[in-house]
C-alpha positions in Angstrom: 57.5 115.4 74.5 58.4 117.5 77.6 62.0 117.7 78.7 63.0 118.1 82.3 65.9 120.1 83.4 67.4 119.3 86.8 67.7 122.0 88.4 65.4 121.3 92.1 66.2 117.7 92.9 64.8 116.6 96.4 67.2 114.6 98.7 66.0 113.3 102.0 68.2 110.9 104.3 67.3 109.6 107.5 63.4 109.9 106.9 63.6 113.5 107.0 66.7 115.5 106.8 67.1 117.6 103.4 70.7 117.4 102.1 69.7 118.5 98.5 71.8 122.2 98.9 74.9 119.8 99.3 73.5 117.7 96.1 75.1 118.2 92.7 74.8 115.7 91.1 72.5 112.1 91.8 71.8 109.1 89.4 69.3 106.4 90.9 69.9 103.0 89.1 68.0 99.8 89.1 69.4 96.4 87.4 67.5 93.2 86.9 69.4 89.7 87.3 69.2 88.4 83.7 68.2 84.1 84.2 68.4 81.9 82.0 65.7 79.5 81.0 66.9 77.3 78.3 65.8 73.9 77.9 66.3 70.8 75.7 65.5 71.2 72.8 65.1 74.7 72.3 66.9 76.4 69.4 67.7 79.9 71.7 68.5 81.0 75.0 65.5 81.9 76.9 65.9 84.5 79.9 63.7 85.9 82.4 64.0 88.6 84.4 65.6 87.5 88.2 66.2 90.3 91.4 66.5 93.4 90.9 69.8 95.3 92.0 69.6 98.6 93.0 71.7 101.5 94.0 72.0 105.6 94.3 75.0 107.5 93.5 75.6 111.2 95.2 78.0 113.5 94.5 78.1 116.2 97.3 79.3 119.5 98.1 81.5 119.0 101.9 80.6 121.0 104.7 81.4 120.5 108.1 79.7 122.5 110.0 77.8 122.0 112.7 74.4 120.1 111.6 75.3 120.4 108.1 76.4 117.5 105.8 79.2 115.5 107.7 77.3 115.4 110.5 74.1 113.8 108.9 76.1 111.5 106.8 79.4 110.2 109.0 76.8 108.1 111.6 75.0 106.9 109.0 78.0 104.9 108.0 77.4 101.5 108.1 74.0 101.6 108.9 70.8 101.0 106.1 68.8 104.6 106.1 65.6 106.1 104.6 66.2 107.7 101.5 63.9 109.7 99.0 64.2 111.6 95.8 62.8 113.7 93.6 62.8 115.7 90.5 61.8 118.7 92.1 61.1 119.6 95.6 56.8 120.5 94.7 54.5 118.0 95.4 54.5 114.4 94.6 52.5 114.1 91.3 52.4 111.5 88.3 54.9 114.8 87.1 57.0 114.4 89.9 57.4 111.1 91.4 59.1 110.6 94.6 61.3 107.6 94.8 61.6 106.4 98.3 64.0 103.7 99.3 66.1 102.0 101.7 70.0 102.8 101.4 73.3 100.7 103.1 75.5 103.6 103.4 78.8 101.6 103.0 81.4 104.5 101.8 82.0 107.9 102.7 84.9 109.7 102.1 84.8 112.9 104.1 87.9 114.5 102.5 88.4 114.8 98.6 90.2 117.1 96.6 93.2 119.0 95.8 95.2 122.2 96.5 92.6 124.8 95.3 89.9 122.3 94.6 86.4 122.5 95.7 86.0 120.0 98.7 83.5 117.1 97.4 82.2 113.7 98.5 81.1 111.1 96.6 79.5 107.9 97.1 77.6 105.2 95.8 75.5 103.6 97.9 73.5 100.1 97.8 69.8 99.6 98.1 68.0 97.2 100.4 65.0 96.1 99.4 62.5 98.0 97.0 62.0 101.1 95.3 58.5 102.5 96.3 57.7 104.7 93.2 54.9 107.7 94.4 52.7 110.0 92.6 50.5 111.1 95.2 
């Protein structure tokens, strides 16, 4: 069984932008609704699978510079955006799926930290829609 260690994760926002040097860390999670079937007469719940909820957390590195994180992420607030993700920034490949998605980006805190501290953002983010799974 291979093993995969994390250490070349693609993140693109806004169609195209690459804010994976201000990655550390990012968990994409999908949920399904859980419905309920059960009828008269049966002896046990049934259940079938309803919508799927979806949603990416980020945690970032902060930078403020010009054209650097802030500024690609603070307009985006508010707004739904083109995401994608990947294990590794190579080609997409059954090995490397990209995960492209549609993203409401409803928080952003641009300052976190304390005295000393590492300045960091983190957010998670709803997704609209679908999560278009791609191995070519």
């Amino acid at each position: 069984m291979a093993r995969i260690v994390l250490t070349d994760v693609q993140v693109l926002i806004n169609t195209s932008t690459d804010i994976s040097s201000y990655v550390s860390s990012v968990t994409l999670n999908s949920t399904v609704n859980e419905v309920q079937t059960t009828a008269m007469g049966n002896t046990a719940i049934t259940r079938v699978g309803g919508l799927v909820d979806s949603s990416v957390t980020l945690e970032f590195f902060q930078d403020f510079a010009t054209s650097a994180l802030e500024s690609v992420i603070y307009p985006l607030v508010g707004t739904v955006t083109t995401m994608k993700i990947k294990p590794t920034s190579s080609a997409n490949s059954s090995t490397n799926p990209q995960y492209s998605f549609s993203a409401l980006v409803t928080e952003w805190s641009p300052i976190s930290g304390a005295v000393g501290e590492l300045s960091t953002a983190s957010a998670t983010w709803p997704i609209s829609g679908t999560i278009t799974k791609t191995t070519a």
